[in-house]
GUMI-189258 format. One record per residue: residue in one letter; residue number from 1; x negated, y negated, z negated of N, C-alpha, C, O in turn. Coordinates in steps of 0.2 Angstrom, whole numbers, plus 5000, padded with zeros to 4 digits. Layout:
REM GUMI-189258
residu:num:n_px:n_py:n_pz:ca_px:ca_py:ca_pz:c_px:c_py:c_pz:o_px:o_py:o_pz
a:NUM:X:Y:Z:X:Y:Z:X:Y:Z:X:Y:Z
...
***
This chain:
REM GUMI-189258
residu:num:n_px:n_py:n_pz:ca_px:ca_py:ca_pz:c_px:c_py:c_pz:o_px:o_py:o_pz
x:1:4996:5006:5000:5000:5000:5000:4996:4994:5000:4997:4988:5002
x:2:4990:4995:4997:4986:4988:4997:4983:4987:5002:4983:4981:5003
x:3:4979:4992:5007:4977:4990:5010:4980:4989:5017:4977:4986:5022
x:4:4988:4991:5017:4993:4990:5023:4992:4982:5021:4990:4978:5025
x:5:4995:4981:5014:4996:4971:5013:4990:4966:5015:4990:4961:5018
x:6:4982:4972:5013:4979:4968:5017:4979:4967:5025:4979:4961:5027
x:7:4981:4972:5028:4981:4970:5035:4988:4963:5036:4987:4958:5038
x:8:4993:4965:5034:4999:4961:5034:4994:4953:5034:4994:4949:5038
x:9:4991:4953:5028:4988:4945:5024:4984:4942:5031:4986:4936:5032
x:10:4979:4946:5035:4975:4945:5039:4979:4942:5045:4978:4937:5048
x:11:4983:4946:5048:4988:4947:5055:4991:4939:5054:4989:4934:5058
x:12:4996:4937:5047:5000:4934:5044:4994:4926:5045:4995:4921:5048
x:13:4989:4928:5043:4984:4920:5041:4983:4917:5048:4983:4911:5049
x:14:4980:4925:5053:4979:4922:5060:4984:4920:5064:4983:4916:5069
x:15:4991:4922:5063:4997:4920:5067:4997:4912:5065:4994:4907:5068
x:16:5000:4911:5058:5002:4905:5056:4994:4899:5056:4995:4893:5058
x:17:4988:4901:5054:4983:4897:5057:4981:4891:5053:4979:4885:5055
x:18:4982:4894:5047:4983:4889:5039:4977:4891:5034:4975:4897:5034
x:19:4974:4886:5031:4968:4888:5025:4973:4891:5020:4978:4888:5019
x:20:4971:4894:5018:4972:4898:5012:4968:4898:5005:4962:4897:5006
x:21:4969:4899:5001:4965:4899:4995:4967:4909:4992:4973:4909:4990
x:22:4963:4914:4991:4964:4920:4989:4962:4921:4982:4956:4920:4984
x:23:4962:4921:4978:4958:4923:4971:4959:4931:4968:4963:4932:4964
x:24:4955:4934:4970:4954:4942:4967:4948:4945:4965:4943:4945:4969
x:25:4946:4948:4961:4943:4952:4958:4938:4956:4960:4933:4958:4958
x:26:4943:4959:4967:4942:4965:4969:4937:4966:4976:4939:4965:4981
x:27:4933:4966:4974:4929:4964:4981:4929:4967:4988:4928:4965:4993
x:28:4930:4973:4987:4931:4974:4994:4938:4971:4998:4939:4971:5004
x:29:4943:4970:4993:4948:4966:4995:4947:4958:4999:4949:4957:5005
x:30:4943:4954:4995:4937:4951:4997:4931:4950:5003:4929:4947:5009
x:31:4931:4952:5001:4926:4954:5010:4930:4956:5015:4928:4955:5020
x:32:4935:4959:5015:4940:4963:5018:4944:4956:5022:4944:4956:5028
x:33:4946:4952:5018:4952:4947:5021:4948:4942:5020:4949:4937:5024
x:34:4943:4940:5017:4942:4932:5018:4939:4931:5025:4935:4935:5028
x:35:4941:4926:5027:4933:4923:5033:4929:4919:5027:4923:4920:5027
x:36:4931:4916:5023:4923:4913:5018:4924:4916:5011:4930:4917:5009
x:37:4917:4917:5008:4919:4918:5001:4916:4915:4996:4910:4914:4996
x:38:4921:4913:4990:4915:4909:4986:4915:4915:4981:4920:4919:4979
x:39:4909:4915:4978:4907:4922:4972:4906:4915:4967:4902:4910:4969
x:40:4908:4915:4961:4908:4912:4954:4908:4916:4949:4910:4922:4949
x:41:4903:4912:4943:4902:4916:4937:4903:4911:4935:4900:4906:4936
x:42:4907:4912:4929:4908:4906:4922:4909:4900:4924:4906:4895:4922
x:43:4914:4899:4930:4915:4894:4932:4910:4889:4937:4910:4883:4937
x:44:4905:4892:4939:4900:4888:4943:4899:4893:4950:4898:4899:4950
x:45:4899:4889:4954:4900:4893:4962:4891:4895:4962:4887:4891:4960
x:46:4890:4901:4964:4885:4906:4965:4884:4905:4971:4879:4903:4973
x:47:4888:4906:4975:4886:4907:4984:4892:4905:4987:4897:4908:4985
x:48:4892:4902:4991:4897:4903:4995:4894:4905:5004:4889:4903:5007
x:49:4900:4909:5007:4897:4912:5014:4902:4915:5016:4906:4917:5012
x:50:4902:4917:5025:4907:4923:5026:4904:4929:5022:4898:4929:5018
x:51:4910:4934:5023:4910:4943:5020:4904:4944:5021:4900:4946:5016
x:52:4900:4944:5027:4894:4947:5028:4885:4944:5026:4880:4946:5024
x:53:4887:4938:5026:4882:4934:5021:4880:4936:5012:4876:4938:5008
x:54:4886:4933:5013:4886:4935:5004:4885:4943:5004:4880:4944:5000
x:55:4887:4949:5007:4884:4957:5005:4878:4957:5007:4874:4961:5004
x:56:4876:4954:5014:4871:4957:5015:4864:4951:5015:4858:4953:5016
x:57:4864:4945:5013:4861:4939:5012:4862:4939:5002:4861:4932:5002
x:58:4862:4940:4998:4865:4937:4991:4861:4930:4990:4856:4929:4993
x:59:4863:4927:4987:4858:4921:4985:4854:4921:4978:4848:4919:4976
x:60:4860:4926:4974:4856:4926:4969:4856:4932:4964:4861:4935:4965
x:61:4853:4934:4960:4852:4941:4956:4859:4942:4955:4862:4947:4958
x:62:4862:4938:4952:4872:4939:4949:4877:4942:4956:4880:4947:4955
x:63:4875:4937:4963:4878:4939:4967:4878:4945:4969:4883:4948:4970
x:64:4869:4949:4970:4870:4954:4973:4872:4959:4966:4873:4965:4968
x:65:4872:4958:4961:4876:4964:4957:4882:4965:4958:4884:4970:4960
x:66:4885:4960:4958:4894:4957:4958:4896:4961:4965:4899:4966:4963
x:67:4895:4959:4971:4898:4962:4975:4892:4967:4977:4886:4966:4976
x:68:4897:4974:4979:4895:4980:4980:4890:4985:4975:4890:4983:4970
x:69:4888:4989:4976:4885:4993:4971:4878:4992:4971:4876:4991:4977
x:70:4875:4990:4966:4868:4990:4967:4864:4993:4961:4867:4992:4955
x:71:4858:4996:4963:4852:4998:4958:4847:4992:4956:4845:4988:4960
x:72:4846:4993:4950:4845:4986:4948:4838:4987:4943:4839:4988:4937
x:73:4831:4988:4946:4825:4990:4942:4820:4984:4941:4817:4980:4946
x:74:4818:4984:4933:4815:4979:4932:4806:4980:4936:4803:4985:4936
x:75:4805:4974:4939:4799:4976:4940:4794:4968:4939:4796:4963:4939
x:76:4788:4970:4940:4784:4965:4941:4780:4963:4947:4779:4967:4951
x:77:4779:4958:4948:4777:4954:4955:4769:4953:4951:4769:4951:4945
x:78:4763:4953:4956:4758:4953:4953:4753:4953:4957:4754:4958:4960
x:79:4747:4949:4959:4743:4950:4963:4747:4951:4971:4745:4956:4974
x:80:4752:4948:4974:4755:4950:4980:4759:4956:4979:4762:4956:4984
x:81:4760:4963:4975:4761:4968:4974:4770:4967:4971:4774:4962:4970
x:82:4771:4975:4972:4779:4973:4967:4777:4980:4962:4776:4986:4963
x:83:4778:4978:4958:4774:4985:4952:4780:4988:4947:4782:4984:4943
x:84:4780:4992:4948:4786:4996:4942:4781:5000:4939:4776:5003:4941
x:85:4784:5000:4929:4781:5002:4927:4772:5003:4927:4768:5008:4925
x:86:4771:4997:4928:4764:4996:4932:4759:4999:4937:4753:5000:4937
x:87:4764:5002:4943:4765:5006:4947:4765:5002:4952:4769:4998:4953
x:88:4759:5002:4958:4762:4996:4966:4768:5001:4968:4769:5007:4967
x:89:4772:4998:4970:4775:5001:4975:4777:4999:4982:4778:4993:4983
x:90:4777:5004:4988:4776:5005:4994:4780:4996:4995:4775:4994:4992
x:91:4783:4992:4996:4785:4986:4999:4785:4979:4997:4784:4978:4991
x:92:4787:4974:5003:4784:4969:5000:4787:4965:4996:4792:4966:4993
x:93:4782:4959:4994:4785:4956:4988:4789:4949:4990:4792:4945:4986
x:94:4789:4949:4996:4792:4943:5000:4789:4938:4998:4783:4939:4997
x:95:4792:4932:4996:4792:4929:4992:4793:4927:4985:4794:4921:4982
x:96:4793:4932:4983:4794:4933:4977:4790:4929:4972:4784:4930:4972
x:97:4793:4925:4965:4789:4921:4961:4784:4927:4958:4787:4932:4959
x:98:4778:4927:4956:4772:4931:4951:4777:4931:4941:4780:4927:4938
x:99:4776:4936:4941:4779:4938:4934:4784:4943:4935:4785:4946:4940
x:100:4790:4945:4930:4795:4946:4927:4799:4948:4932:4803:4943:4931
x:101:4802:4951:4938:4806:4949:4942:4813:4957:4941:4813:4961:4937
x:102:4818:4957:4945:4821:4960:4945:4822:4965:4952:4825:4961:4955
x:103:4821:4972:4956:4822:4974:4960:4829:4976:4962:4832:4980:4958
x:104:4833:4973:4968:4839:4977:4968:4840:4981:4975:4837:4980:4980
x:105:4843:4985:4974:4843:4990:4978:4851:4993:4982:4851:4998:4979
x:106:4855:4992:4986:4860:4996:4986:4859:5004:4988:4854:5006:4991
x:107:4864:5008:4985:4863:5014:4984:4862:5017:4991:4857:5020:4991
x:108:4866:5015:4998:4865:5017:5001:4858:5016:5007:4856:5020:5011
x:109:4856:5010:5005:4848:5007:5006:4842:5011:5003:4836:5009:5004
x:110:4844:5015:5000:4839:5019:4998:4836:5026:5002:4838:5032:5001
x:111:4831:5024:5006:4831:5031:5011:4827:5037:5007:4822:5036:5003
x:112:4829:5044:5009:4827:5049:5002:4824:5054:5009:4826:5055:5015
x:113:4817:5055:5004:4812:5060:5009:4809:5065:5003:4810:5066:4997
x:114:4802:5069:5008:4802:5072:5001:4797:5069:4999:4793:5064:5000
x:115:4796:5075:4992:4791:5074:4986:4785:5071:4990:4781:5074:4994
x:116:4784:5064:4987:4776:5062:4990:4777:5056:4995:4772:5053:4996
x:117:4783:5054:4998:4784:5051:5002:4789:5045:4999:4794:5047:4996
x:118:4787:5039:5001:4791:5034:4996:4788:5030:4992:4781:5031:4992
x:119:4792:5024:4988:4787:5020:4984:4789:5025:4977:4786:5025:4972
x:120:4795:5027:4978:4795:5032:4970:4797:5039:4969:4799:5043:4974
x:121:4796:5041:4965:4798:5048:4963:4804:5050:4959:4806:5045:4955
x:122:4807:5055:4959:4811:5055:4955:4813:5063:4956:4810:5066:4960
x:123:4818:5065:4952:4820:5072:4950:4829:5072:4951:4832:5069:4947
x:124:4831:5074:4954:4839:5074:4955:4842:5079:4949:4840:5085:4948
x:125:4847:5076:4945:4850:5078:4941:4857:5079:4942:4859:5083:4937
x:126:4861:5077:4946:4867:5079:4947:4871:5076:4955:4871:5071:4957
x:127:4872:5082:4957:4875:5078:4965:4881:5081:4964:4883:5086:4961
x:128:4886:5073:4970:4893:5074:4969:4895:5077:4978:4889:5079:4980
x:129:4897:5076:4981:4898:5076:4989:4905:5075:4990:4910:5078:4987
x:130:4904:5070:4995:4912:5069:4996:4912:5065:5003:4908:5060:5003
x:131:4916:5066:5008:4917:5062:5014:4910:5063:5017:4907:5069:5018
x:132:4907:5057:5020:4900:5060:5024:4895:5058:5019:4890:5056:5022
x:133:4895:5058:5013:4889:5056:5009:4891:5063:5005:4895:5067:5005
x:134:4884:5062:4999:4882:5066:4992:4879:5059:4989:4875:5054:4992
x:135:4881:5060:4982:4880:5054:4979:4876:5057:4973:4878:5060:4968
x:136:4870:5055:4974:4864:5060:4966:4862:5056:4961:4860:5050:4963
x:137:4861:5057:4958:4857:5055:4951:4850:5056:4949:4848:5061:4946
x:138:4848:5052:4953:4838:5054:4951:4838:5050:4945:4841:5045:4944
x:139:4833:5054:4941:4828:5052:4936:4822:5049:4939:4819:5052:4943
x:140:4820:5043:4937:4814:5043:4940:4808:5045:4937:4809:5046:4931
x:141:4801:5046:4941:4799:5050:4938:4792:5042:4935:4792:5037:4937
x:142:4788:5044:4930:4784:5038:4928:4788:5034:4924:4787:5029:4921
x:143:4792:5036:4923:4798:5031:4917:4800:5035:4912:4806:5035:4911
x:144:4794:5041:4910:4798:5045:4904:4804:5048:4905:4806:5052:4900
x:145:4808:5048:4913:4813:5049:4911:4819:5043:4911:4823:5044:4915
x:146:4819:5039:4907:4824:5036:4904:4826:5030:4911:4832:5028:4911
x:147:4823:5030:4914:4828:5028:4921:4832:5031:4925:4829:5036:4927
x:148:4837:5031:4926:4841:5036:4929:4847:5031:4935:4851:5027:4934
x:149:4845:5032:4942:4848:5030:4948:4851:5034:4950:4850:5040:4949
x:150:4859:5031:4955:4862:5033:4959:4861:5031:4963:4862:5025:4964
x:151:4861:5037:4970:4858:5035:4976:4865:5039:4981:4869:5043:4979
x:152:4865:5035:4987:4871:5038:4993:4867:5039:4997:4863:5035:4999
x:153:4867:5048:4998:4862:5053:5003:4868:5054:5009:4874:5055:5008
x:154:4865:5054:5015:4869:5058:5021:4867:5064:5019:4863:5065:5016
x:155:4874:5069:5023:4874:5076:5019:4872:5080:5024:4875:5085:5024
x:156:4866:5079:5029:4861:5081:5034:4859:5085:5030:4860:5091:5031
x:157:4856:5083:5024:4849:5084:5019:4853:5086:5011:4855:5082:5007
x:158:4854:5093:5011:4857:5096:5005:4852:5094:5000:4846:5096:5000
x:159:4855:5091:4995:4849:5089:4990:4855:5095:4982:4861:5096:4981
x:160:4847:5096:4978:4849:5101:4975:4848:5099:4965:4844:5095:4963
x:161:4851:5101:4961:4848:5097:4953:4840:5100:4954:4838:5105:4957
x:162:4837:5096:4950:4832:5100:4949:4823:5098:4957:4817:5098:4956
x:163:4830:5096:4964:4825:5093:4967:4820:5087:4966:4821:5082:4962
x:164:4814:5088:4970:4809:5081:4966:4810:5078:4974:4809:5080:4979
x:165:4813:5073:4972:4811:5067:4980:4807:5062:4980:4806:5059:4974
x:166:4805:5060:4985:4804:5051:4987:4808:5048:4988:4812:5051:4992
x:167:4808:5042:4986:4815:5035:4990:4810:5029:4990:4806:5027:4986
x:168:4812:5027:4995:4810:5020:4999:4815:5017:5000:4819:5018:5005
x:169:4816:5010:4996:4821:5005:4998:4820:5001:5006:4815:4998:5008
x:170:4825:5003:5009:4826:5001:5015:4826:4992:5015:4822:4988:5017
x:171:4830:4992:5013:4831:4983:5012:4833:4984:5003:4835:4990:5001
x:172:4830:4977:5000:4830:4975:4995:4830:4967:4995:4828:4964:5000
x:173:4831:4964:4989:4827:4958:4986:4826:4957:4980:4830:4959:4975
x:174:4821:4953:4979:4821:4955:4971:4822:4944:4971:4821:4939:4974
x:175:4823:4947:4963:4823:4940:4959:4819:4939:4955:4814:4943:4954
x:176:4819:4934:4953:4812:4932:4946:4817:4935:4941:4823:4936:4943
x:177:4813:4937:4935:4817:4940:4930:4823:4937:4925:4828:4940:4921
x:178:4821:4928:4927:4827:4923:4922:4834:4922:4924:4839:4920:4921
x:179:4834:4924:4935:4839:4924:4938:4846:4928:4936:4851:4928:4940
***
């Protein structure tokens, strides 16, 4: 029903050819029906942009959490390097400020190979499969353990608990850590 009202709401704005103001929560409803969006927090506009700017551009740490799923690892920026856990890892630092910074990742942005290949390691603890994806839980490895990621695998590649892989963030950005 909601997503029929979506189409109705879209059809409905383009016929009559009027601004609109939508306010919801729901973000894929969001990206779905707006032509622009503004993303706010506590009352103070974050970004404003079309659906495809704001998911696929964010402006800021808050953004890219907010809309869509995202892995969100602390790391450090340091001599040009991006360092987890005081680890380089395989990608750039872009412009990233030196210190404190935050790495985000969407689940689906994270490409999985094997053991050895990647800027990280991890151990899969739990896969779910549904539609064209498997959705797993790696532990990563170098963190004791106590970090624990969800990742969206194509189901090409049967991934099993227990397996060890590599992943390499396809696209990412990171933030300074106060963002």
């Amino acid at each position: 029903m909601r997503k029929e009202l979506r189409q109705w709401l879209r059809s409905l704005h383009s016929e009559i050819n009027v601004t609109s103001i939508f306010v919801t929560h729901d973000q894929e409803e969001a990206l779905e029906v707006a032509n622009r969006v503004v993303v706010m927090d506590k009352g103070r506009i974050e970004q404003v942009g079309t659906p495809g700017e704001v998911y696929d551009h964010p402006a800021t740490a808050f953004v890219h959490g907010f809309i869509g799923e995202s892995i969100m690892l602390p790391v450090e920026v340091r001599d040009g390097a991006v360092r987890l856990d005081g680890k380089p890892l395989n990608i750039a630092a872009d412009r990233a400020l030196r210190g404190a910074s935050k790495l985000f990742v969407r689940r689906h942005d994270m490409q999985i190979g094997p053991s050895g290949s990647g800027s990280l390691q991890g151990a899969v603890r739990h896969v779910r499969s549904f539609g064209p994806i498997q959705r797993a839980e790696v532990a990563l490895c170098g963190g004791e353990g106590k970090t624990v990621i969800e990742i969206d695998a194509p189901r090409d590649r049967t991934l099993q608990p227990g397996d060890i892989v590599g992943l390499q963030p396809r696209r990412y950005r990171i933030f300074a850590a106060a963002d």
